[in-house]
N, C-alpha and C positions, 0 to 999 in steps of 0.2 A: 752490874746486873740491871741498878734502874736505868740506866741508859738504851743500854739495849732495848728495855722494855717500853723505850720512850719511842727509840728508832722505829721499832716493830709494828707499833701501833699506830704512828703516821704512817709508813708504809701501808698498811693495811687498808687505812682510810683512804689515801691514795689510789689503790688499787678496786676500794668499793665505788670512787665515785664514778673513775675511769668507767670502770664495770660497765656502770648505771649509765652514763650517758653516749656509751657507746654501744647499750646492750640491742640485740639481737629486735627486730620487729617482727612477729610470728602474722601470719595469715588472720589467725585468729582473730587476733587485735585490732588488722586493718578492715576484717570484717564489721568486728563489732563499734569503729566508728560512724558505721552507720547510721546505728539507732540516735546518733546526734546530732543528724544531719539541719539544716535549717530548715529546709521545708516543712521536715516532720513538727519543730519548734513551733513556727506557724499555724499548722495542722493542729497541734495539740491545743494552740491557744483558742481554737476556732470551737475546738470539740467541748472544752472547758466553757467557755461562754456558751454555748447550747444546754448545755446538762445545767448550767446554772440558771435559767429563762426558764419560766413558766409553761406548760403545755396545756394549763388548762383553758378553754374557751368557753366564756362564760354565758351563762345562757339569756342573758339580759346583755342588750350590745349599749345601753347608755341610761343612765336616770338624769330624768329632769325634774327640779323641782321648780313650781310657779308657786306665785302669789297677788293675788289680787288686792290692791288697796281703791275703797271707796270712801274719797273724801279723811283719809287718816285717821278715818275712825275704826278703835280695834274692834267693837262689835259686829261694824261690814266690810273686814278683810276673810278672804276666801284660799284657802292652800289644796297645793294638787299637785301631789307626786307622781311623774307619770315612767312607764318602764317601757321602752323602746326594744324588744325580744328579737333575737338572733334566731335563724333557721333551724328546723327541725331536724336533728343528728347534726347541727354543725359542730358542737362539741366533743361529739368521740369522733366523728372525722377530722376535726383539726387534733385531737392530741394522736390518733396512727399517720398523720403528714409530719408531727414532731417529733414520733418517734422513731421513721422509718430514715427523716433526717440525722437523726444520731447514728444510724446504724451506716448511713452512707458516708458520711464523714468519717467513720471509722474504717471506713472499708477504703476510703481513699487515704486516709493517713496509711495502709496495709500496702496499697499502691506506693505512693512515695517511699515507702520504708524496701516494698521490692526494689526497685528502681534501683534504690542508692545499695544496695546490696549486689544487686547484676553488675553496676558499674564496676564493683571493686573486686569484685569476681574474676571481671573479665580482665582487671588492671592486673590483677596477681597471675593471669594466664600468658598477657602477653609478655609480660616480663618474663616467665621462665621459658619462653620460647626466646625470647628476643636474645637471653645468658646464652642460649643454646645456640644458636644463629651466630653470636657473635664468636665461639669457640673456632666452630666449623669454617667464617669467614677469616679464620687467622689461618689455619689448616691450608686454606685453600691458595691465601695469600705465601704462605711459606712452598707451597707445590710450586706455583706457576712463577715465584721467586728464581726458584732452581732450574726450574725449566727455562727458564730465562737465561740465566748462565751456563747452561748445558751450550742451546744454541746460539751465543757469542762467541763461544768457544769454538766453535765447526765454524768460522769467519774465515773463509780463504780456503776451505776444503770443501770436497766433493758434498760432505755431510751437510754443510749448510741450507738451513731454509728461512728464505728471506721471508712470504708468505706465516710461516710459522714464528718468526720474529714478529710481525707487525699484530698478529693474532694474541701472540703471546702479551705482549704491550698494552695491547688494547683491555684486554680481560685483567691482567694486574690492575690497572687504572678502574676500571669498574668494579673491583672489587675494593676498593682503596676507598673508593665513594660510598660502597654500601658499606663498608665499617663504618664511618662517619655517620652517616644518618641512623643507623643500629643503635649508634652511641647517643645519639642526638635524640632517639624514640626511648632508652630507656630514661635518658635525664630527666624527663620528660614528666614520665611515670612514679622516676626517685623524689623527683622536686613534689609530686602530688601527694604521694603517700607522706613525706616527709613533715610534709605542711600541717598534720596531723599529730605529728609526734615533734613540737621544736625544742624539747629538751634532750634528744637523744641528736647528739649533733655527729655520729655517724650512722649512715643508711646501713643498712643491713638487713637486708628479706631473707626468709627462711621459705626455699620455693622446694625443700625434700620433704620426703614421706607424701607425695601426692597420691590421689588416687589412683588406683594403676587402671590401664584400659578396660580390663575383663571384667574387673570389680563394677565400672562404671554401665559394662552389657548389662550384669545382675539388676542393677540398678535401675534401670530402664524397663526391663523387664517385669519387677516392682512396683512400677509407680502406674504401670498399662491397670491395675488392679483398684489405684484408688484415687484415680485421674479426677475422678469429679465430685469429690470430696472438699469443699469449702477452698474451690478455686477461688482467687483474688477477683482476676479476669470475671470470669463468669457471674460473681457475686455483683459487681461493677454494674453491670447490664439489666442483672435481675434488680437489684436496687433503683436503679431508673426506671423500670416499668414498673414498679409499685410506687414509689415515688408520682410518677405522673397517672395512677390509678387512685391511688389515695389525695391526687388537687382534683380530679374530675369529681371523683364524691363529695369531696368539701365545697367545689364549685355549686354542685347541685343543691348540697344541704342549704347553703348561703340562700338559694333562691326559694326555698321552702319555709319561707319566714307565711305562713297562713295567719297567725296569731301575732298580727303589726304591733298592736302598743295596748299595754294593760294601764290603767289610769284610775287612781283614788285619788277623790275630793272632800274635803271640809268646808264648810259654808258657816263662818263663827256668827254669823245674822240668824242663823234656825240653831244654836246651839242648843238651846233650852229644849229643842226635839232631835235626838240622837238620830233617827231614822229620816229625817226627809236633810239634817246637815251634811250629812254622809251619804255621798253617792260614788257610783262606782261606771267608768266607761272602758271598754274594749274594743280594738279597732280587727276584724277579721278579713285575710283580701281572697278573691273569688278569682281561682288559676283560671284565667280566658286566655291569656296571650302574655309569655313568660318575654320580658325586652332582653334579658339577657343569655337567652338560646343560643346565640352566635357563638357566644363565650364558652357554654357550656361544650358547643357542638364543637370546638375550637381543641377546651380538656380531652375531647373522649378523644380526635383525632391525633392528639399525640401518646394519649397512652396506649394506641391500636399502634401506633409509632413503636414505639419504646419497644413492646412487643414481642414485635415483628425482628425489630435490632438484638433484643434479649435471643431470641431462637438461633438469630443469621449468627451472630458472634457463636453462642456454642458450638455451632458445628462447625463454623473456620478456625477457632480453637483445637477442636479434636481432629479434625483436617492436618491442622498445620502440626501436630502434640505427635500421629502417626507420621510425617513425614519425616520427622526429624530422628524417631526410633528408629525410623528404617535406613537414615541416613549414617545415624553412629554405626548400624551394624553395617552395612557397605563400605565406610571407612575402615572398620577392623575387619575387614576381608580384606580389604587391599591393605594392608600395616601387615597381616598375617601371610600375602601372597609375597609380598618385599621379603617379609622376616624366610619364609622357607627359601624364597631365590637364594638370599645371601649365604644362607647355609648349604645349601647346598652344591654353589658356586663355589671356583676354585679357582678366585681370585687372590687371596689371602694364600692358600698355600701355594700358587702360583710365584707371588711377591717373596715368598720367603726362598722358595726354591732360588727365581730370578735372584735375590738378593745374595747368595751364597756361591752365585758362578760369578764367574770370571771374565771379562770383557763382552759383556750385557750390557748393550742400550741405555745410559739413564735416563731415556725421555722413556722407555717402554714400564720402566721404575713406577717413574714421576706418575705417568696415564693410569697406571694396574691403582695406584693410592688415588688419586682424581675419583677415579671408578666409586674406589668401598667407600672414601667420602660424601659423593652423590648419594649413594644408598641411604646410608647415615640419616646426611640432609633431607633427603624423601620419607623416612620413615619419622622423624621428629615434626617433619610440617604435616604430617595425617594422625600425627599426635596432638600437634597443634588444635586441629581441625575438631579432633574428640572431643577435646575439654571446651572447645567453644559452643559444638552441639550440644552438650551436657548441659552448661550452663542456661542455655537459652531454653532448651526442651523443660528445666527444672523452672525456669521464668514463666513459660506457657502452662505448665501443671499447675501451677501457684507452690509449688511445695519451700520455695525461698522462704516464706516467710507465713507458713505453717507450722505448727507446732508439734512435735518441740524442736527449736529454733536450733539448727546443727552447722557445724561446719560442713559444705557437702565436697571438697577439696583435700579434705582427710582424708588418711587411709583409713583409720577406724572410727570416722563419723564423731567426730569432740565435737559436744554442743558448743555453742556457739553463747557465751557469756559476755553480758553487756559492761562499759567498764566501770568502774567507780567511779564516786563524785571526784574525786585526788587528780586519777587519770583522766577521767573527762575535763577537769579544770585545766588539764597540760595544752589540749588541742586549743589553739586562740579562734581556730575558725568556727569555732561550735558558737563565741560569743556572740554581741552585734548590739 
């Protein structure tokens, strides 16, 4: 009995490490490598260094202090502390230029953090096309196989076509090429995603439960209501125009220095009379002719800039955000024109009929399956097409990486959870 118990339990363990490092890569997972991407690293080191620096600007730009010795005697040494005054409001303009820089650095970490989300999106799209593609090019490669032996067989008879030989040949061969590259584009994908997980030393994606086309209409449909709701994009733009709004003001406060330099003196020679030891100088400048106008005329010219780019971008945004709604819905009109043809097409009972008689053509066999293949093929690459418009229209919304952070690839929307310190330790390209 403790034997057994001994076998059972190595086994076991056996079987949990297998498990584990063969287990399954979910969508999820290879999403949420994201948030560890390197750039965001850098990004975050950048934002942490700001938030930790100073935003106050002081209203005094420098003290000086003097001393006069006459002759080394301390009775006719004279002191004068003098304060050199920074422009009038350049202190709450410099601390809205350091704050509106946090806010933009944040906004571009939101960027990077999209980005490497899109990318992995679209990695998880083309791969479950690419499974699919590679099914249907075995299909196609097994048709045109037969068909191939069909007519070697009619060698020497009437039925022979030589034309149809050299046709036939040709398209096996090209399709023999596009499995290789098929193969060649998912390694491709496996080797990348992989590179993220090197303790699971077999690949394995989980490309089911996607979201299905109709769900993805809704969806679109959706987001038309709250498009302009703390876009990525659009924040991007508005952050640089206030950004270079907020250096034109600070430019100007800089030049509003009216009250040059405040200056206290001691004279230790009149000590003995507090009133004429102690005096007091002020240096005030008289605006006639500002030498740094160019400069300033220079700030205001980029932030009519900025703008100008802030307004053009939004509405090439929403330009671009409708084109691509109206592009998913033309695709599933045509997915939905295909899907009724087929059905209603009597090809399939065509083939089954053909298949049950008796001295039937097998090339008209082979053609009738060629046919409902193509279809197949046709409606999977406007599936394709979906989820690629999806994606991008979701990149153009900002909703990637809007809150709260979801899988948008689900059929029923799993948030999108970032991984632990354990799993984030597994990835070696997060280090550096």
């Amino acid at each position: 009995m403790k034997l057994f118990c001994y076998i059972y339990f190595i086994w076991s363990t056996i079987l949990f490490l297998f498990t584990l490092c063969s287990a399954e890569i979910t969508i999820n997972e290879y999403l949420s490598t994201a948030f560890y991407d390197e750039s965001l690293v850098f990004q975050d080191e950048k934002i942490d260094f700001l938030k930790r620096s100073s935003s106050n600007t002081p209203f005094v730009n420098e003290i000086e202090l003097r001393m006069n010795i006459d002759e080394f005697e301390d009775s006719k040494q004279e002191y004068t502390v003098r304060f050199n005054m920074n422009g009038w409001g350049e202190h709450s303009h410099g601390k809205k230029v350091y704050d509106i820089s946090i806010k933009y650095n944040e906004n571009e970490r939101a960027l990077l953090l999209n980005k490497s989300l899109k990318e992995r999106y679209m990695d998880v799209i083309r791969y479950y096309y690419l499974e699919m593609e590679f099914v249907f090019i075995n299909s196609l490669i097994g048709i045109f196989t037969d068909r191939l032996k069909v007519i070697k067989n009619n060698v020497g008879t009437l039925q022979f076509d030589a034309i149809g030989l050299i046709e036939t040949e040709g398209k096996l061969l090209d399709l023999q090429l596009d499995k290789v590259n098929n193969k060649n584009a998912q390694t491709v994908i496996e080797e990348k995603i992989q590179s993220f997980f090197p303790n699971k030393s077999d690949f394995i994606i989980q490309t089911k439960n996607l979201i299905d086309i109709y769900s993805i209409q809704e969806k679109v449909a959706q987001l038309k209501t709250t498009f302009k709701e703390k876009n990525v994009h659009i924040q991007t733009r508005q952050y640089q125009y206030e950004m270079a709004q907020a250096k034109y003001l600070l430019e100007k406060a800089e030049n509003n220095t009216y009250l040059s330099f405040f200056e206290a003196a001691y004279n230790m020679e009149q000590k003995d009379k507090f009133e004429k030891a102690f005096t007091m100088e002020f240096g005030v400048k008289i605006p006639i002719v500002n030498p740094n106008q160019l400069d300033i005329n220079r700030r205001m010219l980029r932030s009519i800039k900025a703008k100008s780019e802030w307004i053009q971008s939004n509405k090439k945004i929403q330009m671009r955000f409708h084109a691509l709604s109206r592009k998913i819905n033309r695709l599933i009109t045509q997915y939905d024109i295909i899907s009724i043809q087929k059905e209603r097409s009597r090809t399939e009972k065509s083939l089954v009929i053909f298949q049950q008689m008796e001295g039937v053509n097998p090339l008209i066999l082979l053609k009738l399956k060629q046919s409902m293949l193509k279809n197949k093929m046709t409606m999977q690459k406007i599936k394709y097409q979906i989820y690629e418009t999806y994606i991008t229209l979701l990149d153009y919304s900002g909703k990637l990486v809007s809150n709260p952070l979801m899988n948008y690839l689900s059929e029923h929307s799993e948030p999108l959870n970032i991984l632990n310190v354990s799993e984030k330790q597994k990835c070696d390209r997060y280090h550096y």
